[in-house]
N, CA, C and O atoms as a printed pandas DataFrame, in Angstrom:
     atom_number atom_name residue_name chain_id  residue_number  x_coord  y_coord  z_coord
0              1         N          UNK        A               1   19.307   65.301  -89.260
1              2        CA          UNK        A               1   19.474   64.335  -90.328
2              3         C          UNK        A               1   20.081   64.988  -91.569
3              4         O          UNK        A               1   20.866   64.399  -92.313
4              5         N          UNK        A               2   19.564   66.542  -91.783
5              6        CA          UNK        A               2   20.474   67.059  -92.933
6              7         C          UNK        A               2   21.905   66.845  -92.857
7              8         O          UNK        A               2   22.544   66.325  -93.771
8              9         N          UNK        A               3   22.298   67.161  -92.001
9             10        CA          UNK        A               3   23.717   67.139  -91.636
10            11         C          UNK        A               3   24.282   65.616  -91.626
11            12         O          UNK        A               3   24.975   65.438  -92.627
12            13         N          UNK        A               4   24.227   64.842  -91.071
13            14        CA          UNK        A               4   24.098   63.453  -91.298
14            15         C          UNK        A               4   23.971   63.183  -93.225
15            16         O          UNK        A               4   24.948   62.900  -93.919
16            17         N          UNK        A               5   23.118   63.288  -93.543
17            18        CA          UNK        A               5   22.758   62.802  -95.447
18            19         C          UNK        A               5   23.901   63.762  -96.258
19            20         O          UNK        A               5   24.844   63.294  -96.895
20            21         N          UNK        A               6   23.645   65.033  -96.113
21            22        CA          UNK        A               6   24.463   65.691  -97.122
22            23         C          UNK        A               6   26.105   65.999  -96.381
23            24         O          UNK        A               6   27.025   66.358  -97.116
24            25         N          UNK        A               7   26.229   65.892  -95.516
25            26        CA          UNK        A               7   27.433   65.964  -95.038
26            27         C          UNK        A               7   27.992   67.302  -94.943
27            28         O          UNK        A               7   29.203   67.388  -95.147
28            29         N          UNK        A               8   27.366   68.334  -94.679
29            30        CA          UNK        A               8   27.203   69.813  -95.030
30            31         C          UNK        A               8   26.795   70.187  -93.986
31            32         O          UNK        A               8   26.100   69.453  -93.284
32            33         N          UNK        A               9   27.171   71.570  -93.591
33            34        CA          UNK        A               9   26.882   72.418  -92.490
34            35         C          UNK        A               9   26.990   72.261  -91.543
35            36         O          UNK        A               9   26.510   73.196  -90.903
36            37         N          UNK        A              10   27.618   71.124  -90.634
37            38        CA          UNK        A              10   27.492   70.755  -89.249
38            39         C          UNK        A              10   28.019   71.404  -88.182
39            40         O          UNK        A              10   27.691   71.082  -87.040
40            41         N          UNK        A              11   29.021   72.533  -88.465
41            42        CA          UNK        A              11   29.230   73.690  -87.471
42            43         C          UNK        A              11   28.514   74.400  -86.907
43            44         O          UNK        A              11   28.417   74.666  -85.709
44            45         N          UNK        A              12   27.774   74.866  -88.103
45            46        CA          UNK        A              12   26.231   75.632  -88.090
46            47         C          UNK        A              12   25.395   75.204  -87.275
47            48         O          UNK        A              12   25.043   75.933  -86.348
48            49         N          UNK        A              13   24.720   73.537  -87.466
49            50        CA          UNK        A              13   23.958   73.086  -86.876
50            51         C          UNK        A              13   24.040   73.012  -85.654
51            52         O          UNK        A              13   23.072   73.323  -84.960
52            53         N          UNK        A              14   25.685   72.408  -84.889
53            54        CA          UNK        A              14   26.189   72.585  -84.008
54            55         C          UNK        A              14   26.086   73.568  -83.005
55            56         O          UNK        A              14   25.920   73.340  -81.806
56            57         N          UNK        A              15   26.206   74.821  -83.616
57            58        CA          UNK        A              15   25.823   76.330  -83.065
58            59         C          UNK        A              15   24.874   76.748  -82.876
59            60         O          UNK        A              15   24.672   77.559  -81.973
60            61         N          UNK        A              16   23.792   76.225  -83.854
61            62        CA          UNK        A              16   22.142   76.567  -83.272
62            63         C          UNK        A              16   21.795   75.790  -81.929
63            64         O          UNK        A              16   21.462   76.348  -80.883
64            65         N          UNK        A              17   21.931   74.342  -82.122
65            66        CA          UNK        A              17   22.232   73.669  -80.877
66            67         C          UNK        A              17   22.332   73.967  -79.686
67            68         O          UNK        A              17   21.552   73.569  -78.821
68            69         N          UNK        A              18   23.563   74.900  -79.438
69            70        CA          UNK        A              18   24.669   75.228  -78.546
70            71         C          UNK        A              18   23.647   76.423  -78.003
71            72         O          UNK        A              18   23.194   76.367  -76.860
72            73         N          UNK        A              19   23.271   77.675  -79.055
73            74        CA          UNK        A              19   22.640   78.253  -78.493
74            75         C          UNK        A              19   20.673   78.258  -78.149
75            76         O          UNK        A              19   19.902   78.844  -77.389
76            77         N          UNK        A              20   20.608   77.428  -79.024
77            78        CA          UNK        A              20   19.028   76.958  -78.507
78            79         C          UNK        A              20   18.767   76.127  -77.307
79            80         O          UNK        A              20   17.755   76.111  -76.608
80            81         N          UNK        A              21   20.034   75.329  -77.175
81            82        CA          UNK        A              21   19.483   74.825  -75.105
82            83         C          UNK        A              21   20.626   74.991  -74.315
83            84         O          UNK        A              21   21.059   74.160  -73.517
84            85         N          UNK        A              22   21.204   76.332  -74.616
85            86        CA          UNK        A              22   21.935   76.786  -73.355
86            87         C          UNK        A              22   21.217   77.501  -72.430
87            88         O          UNK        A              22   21.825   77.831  -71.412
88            89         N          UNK        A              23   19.958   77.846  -72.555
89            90        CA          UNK        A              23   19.335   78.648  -71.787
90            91         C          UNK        A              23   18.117   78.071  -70.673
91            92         O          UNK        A              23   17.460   78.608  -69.781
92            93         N          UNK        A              24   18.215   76.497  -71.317
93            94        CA          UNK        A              24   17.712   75.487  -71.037
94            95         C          UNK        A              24   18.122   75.653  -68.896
95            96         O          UNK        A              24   17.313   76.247  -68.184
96            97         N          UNK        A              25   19.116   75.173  -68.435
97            98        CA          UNK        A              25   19.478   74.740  -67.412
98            99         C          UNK        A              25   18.786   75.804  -66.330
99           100         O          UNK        A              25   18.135   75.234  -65.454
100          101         N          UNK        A              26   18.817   77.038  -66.262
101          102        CA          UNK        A              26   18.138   77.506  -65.325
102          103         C          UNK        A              26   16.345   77.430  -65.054
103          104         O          UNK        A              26   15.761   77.270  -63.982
104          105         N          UNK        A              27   15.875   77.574  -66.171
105          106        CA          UNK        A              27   14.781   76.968  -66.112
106          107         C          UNK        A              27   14.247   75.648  -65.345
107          108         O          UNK        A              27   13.199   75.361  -64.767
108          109         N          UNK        A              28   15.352   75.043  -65.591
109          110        CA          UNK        A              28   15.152   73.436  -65.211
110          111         C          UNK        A              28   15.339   73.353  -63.792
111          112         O          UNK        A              28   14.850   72.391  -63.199
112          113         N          UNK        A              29   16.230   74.571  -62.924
113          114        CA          UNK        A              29   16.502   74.423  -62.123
114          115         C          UNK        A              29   15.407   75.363  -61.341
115          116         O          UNK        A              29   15.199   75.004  -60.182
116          117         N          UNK        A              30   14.914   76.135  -61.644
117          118        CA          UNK        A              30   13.870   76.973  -61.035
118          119         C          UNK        A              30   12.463   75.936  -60.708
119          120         O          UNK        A              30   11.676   76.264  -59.821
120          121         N          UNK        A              31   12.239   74.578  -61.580
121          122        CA          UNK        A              31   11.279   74.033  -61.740
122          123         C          UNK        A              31   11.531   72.890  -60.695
123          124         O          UNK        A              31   10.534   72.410  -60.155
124          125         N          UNK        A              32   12.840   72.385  -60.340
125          126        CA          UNK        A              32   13.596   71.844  -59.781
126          127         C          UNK        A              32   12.890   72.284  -58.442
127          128         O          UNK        A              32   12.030   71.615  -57.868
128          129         N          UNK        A              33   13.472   73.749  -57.945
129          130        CA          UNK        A              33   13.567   74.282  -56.562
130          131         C          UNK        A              33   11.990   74.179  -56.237
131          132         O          UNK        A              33   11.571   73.748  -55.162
132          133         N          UNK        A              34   11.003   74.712  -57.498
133          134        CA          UNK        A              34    9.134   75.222  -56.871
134          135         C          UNK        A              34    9.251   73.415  -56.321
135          136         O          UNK        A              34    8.875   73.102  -55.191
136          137         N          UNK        A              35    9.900   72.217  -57.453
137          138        CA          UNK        A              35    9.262   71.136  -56.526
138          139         C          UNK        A              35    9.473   70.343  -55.564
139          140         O          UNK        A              35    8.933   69.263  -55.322
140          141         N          UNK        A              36   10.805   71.262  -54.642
141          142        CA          UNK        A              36   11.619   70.761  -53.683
142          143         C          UNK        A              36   10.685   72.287  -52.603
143          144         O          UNK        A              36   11.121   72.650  -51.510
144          145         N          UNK        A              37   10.095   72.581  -52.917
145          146        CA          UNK        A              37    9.881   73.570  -51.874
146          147         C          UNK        A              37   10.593   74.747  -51.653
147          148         O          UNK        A              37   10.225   75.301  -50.617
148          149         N          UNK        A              38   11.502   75.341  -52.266
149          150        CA          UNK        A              38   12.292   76.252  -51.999
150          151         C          UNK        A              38   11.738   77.229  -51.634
151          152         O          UNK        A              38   10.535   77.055  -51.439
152          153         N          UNK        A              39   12.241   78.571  -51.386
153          154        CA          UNK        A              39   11.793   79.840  -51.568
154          155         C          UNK        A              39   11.477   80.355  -52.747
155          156         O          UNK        A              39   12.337   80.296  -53.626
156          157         N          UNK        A              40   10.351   80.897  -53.007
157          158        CA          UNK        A              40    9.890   81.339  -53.861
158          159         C          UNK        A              40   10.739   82.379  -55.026
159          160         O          UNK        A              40   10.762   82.473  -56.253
160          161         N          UNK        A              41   11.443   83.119  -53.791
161          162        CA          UNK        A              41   12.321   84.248  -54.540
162          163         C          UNK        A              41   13.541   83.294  -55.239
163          164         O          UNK        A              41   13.882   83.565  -56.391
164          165         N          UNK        A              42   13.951   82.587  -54.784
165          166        CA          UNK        A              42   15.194   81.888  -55.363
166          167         C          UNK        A              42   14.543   80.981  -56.407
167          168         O          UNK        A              42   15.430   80.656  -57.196
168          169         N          UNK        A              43   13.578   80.529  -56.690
169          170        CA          UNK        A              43   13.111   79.904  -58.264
170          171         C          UNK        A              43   12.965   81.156  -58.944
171          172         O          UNK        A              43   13.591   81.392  -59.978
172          173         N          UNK        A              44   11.853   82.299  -58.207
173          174        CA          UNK        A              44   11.895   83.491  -59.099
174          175         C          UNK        A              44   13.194   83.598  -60.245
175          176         O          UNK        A              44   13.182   83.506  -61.473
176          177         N          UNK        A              45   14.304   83.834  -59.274
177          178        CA          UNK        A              45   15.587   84.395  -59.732
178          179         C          UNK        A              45   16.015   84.038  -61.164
179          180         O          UNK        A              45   16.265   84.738  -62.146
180          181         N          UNK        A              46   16.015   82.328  -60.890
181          182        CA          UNK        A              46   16.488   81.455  -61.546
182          183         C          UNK        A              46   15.367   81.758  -63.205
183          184         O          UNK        A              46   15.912   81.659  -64.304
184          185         N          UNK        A              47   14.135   82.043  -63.112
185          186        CA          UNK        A              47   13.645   82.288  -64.155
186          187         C          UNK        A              47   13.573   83.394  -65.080
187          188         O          UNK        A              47   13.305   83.471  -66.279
188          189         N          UNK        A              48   13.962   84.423  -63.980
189          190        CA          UNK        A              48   14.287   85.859  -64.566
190          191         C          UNK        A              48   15.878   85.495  -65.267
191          192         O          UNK        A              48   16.117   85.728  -66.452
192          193         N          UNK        A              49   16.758   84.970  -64.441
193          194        CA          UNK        A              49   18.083   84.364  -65.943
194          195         C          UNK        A              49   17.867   83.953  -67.181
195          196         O          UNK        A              49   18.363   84.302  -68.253
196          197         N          UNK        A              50   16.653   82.762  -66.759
197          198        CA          UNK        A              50   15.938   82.328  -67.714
198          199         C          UNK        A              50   15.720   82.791  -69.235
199          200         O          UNK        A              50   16.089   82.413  -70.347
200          201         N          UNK        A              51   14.599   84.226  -68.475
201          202        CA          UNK        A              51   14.043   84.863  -69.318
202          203         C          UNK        A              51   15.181   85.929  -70.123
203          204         O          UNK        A              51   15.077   86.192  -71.321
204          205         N          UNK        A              52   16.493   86.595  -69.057
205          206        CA          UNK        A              52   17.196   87.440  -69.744
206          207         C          UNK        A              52   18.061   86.252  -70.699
207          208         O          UNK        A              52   17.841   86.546  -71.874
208          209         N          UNK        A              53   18.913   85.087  -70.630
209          210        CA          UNK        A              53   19.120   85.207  -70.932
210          211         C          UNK        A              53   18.267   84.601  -72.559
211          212         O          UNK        A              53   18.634   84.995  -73.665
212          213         N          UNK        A              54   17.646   84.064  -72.442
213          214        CA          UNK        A              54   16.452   83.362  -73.364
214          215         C          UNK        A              54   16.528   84.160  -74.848
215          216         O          UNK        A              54   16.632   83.692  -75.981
216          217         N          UNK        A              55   16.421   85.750  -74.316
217          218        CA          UNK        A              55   16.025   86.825  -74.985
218          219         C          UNK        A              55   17.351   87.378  -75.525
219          220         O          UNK        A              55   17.508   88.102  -76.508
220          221         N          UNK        A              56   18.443   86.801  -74.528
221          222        CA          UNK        A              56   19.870   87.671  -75.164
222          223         C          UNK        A              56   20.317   86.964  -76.282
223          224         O          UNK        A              56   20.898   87.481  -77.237
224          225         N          UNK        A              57   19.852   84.946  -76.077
225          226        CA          UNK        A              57   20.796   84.542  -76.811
226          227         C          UNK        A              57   19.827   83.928  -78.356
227          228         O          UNK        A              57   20.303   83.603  -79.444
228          229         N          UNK        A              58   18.476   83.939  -77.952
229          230        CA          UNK        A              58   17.781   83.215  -79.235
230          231         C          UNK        A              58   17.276   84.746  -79.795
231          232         O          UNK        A              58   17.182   84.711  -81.022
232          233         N          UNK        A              59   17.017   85.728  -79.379
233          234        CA          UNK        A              59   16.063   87.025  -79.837
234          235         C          UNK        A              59   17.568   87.979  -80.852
235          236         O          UNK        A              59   17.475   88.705  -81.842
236          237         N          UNK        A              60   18.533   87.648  -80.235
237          238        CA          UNK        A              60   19.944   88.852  -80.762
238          239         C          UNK        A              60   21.102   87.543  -81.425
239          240         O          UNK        A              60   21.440   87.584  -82.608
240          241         N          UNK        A              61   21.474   86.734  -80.729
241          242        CA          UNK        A              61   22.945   85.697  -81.297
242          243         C          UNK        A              61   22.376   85.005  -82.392
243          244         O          UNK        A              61   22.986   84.827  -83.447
244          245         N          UNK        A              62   20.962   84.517  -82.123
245          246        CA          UNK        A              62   20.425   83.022  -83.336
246          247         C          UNK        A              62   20.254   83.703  -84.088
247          248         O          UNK        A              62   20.596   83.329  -85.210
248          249         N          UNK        A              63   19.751   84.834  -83.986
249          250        CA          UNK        A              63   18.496   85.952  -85.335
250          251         C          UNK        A              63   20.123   86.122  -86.152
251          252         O          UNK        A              63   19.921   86.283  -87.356
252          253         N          UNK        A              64   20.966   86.126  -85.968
253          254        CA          UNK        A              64   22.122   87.171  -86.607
254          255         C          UNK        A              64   22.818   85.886  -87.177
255          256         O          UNK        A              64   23.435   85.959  -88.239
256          257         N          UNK        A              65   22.720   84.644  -86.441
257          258        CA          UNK        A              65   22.714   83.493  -86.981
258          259         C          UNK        A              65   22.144   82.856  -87.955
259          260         O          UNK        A              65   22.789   82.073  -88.652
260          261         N          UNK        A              66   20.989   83.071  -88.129
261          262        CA          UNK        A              66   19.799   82.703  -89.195
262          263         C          UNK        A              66   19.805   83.281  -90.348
263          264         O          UNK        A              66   19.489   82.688  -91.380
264          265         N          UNK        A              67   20.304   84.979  -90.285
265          266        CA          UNK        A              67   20.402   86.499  -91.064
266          267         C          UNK        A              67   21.415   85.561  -92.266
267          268         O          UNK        A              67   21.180   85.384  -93.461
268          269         N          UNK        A              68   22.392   85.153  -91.576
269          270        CA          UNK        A              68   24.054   84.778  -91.732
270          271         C          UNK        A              68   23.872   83.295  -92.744
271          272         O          UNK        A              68   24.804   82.819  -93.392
272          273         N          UNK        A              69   22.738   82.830  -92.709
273          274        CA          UNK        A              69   22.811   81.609  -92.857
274          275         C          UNK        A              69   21.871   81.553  -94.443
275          276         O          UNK        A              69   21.960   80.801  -95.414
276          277         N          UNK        A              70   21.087   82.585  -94.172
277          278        CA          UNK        A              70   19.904   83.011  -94.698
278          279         C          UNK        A              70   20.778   83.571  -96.302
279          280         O          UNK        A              70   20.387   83.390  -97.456
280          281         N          UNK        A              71   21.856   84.172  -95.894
281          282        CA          UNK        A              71   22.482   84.717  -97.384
282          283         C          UNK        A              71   23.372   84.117  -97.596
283          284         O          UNK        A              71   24.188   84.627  -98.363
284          285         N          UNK        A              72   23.625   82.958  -97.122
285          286        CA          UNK        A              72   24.637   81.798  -97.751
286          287         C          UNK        A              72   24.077   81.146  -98.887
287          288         O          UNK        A              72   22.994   80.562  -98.862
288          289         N          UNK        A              73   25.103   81.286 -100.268
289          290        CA          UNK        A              73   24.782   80.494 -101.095
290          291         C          UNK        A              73   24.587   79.235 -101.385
291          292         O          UNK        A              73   23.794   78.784 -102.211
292          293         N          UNK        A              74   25.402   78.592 -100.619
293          294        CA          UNK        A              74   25.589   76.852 -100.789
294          295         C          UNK        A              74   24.765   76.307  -99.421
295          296         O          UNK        A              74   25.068   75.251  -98.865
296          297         N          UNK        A              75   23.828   77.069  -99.029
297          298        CA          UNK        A              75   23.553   76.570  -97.686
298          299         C          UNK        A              75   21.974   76.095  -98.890
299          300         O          UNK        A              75   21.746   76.874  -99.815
300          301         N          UNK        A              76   21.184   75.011  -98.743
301          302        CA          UNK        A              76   20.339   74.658  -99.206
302          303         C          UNK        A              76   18.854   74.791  -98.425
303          304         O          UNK        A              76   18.892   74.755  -97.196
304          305         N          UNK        A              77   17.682   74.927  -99.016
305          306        CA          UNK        A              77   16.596   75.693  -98.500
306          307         C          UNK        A              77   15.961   75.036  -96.969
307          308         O          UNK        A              77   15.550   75.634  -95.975
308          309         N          UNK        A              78   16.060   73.776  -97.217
309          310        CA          UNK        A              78   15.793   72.908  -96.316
310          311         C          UNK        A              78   16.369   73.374  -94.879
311          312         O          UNK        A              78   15.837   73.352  -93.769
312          313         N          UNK        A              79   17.657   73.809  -95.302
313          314        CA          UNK        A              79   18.423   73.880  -93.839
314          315         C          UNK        A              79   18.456   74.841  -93.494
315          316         O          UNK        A              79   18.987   75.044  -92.402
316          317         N          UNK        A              80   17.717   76.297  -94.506
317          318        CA          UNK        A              80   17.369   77.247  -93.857
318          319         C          UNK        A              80   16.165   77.864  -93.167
319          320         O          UNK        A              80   15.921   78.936  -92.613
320          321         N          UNK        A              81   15.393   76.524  -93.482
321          322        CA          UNK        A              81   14.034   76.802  -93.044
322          323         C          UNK        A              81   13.958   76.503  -91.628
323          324         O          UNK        A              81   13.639   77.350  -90.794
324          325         N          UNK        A              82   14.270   75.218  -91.336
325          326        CA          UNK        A              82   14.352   74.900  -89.911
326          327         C          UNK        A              82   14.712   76.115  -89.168
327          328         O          UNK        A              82   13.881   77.005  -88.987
328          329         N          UNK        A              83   15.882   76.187  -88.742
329          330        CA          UNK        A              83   16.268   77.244  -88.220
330          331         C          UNK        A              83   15.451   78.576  -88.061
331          332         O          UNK        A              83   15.585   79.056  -86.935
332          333         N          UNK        A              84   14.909   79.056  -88.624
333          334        CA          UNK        A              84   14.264   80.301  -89.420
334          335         C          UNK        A              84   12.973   79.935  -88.923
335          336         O          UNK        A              84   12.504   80.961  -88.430
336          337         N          UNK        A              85   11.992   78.793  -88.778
337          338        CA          UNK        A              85   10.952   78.603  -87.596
338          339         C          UNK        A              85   10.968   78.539  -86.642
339          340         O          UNK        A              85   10.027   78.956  -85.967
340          341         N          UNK        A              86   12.068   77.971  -86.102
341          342        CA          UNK        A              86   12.291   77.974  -84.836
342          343         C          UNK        A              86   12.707   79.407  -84.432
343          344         O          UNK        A              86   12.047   79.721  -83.441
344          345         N          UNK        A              87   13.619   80.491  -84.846
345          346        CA          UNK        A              87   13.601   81.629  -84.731
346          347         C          UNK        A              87   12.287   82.151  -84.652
347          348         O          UNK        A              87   11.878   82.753  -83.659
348          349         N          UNK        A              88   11.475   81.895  -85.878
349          350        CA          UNK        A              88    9.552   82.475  -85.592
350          351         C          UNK        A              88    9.122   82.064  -84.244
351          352         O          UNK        A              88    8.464   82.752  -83.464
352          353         N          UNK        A              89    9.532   80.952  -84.066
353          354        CA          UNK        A              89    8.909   80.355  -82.921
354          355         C          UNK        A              89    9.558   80.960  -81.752
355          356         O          UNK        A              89    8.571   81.095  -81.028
356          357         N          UNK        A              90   10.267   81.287  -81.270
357          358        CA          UNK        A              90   11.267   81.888  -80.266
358          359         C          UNK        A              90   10.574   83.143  -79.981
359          360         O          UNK        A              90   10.116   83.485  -78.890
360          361         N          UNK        A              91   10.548   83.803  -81.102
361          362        CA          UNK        A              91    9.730   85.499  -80.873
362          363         C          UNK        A              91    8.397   84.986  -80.526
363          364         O          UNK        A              91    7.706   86.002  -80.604
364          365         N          UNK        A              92    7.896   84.362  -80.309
365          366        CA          UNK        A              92    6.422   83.688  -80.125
366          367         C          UNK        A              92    6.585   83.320  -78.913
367          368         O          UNK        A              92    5.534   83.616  -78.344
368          369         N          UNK        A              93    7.430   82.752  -78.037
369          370        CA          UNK        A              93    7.370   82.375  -76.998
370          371         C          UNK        A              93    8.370   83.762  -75.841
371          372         O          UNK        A              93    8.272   84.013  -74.640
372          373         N          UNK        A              94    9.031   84.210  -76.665
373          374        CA          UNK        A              94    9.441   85.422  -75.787
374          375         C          UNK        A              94    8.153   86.454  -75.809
375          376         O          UNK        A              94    7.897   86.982  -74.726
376          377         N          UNK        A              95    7.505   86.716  -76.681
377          378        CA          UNK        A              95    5.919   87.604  -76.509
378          379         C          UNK        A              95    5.524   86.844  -75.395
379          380         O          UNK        A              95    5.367   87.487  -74.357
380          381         N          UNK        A              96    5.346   85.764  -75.361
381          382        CA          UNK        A              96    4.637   85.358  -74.016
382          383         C          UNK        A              96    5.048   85.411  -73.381
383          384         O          UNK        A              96    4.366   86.073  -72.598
384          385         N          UNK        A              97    6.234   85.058  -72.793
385          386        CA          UNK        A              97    7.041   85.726  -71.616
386          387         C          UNK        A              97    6.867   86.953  -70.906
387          388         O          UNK        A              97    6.780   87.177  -69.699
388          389         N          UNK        A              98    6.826   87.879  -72.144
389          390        CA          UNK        A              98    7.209   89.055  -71.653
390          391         C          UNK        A              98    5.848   89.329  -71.124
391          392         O          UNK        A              98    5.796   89.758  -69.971
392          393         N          UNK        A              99    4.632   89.136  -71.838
393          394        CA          UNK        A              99    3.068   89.312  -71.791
394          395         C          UNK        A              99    2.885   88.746  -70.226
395          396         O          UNK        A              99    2.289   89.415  -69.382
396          397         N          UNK        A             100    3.476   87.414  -69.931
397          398        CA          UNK        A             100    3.530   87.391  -68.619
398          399         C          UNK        A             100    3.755   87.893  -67.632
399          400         O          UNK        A             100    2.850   88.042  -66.810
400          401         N          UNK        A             101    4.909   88.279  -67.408
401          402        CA          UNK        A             101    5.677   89.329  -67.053
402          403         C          UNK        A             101    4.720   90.723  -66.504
403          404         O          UNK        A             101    4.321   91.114  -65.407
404          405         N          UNK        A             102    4.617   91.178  -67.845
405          406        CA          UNK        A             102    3.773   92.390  -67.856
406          407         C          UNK        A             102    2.386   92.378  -67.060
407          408         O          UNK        A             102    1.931   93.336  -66.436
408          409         N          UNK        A             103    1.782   91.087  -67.198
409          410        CA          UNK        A             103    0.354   90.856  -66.434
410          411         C          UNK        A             103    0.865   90.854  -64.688
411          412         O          UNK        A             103    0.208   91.388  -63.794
412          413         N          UNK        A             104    2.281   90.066  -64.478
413          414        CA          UNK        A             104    2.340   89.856  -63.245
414          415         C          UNK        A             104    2.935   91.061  -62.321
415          416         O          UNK        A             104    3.002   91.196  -61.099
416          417         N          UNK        A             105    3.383   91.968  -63.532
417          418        CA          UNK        A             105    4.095   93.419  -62.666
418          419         C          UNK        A             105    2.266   94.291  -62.346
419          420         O          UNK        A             105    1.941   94.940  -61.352
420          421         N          UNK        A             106    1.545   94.020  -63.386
421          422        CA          UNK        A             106    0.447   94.342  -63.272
422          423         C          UNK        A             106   -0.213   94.362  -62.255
423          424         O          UNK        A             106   -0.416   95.502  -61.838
424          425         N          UNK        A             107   -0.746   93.361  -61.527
425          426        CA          UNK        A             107   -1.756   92.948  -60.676
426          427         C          UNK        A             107   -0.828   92.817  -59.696
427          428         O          UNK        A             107   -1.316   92.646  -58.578
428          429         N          UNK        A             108    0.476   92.845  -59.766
429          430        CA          UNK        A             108    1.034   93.172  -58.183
430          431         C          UNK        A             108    1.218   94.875  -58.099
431          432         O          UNK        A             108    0.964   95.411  -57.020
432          433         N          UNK        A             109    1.590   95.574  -59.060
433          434        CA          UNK        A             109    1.312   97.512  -59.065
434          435         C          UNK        A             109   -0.410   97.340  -58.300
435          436         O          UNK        A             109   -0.465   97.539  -57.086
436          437         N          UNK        A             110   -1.672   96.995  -59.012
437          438        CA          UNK        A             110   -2.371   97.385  -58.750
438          439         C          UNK        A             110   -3.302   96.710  -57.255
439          440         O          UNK        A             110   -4.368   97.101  -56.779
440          441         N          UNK        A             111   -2.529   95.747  -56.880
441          442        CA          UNK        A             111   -2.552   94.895  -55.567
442          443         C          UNK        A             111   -2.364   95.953  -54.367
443          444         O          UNK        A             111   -2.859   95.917  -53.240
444          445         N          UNK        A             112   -1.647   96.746  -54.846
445          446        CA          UNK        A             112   -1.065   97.535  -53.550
446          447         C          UNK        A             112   -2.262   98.962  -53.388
447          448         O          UNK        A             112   -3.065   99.514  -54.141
448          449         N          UNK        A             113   -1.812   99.130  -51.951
449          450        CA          UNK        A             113   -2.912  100.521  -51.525
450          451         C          UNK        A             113   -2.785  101.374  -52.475
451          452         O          UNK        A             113   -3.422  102.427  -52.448
């Protein structure tokens, strides 16, 4: 709606967009395959993309995006906040990821003889 009222920034917005649910589709498709029955390893796959690229494009492209946006003068506070939680929020959900991750390399290392 900022973008819409003040008529300002909509490239920007555009680009957070672009990279906040591009990472979207494999996920969707891993969730897709567990409920078609697939093989396990081939949803695996699809979530490990997921997760790399999740981490390549909101943890390194948005952050440098936000940085960028963050020392713009004419950019107004409102429209830097959004962005800038959802970045908080991103590192919040990649910790869990990874915490996942880490539990499940876990108990399959210590599964074995």
């Amino acid at each position: 709606m900022y973008v819409f009222v003040t008529g300002r920034n909509g490239y920007v917005m555009l680009y957070f967009a672009f990279v906040g649910e591009i990472t979207n589709p494999p996920l969707t498709i891993s969730e897709i395959l567990d409920f078609y029955g697939v093989k396990k390893i081939i949803a695996t796959t699809f979530q490990a993309i997921f997760l790399v690229s999740f981490i390549t494009l909101r943890c390194t492209i948005a952050t440098k995006l936000v940085f960028e946006t963050q020392m713009h003068p004419d950019v107004s506070f409102w429209f830097k906040l959004f962005p800038t939680l959802v970045i908080f929020q991103s590192y919040e959900w990649t910790f869990m990821m990874l915490n996942k991750v880490g539990k499940l390399v876990n108990d399959v290392s210590s599964a074995r003889p």
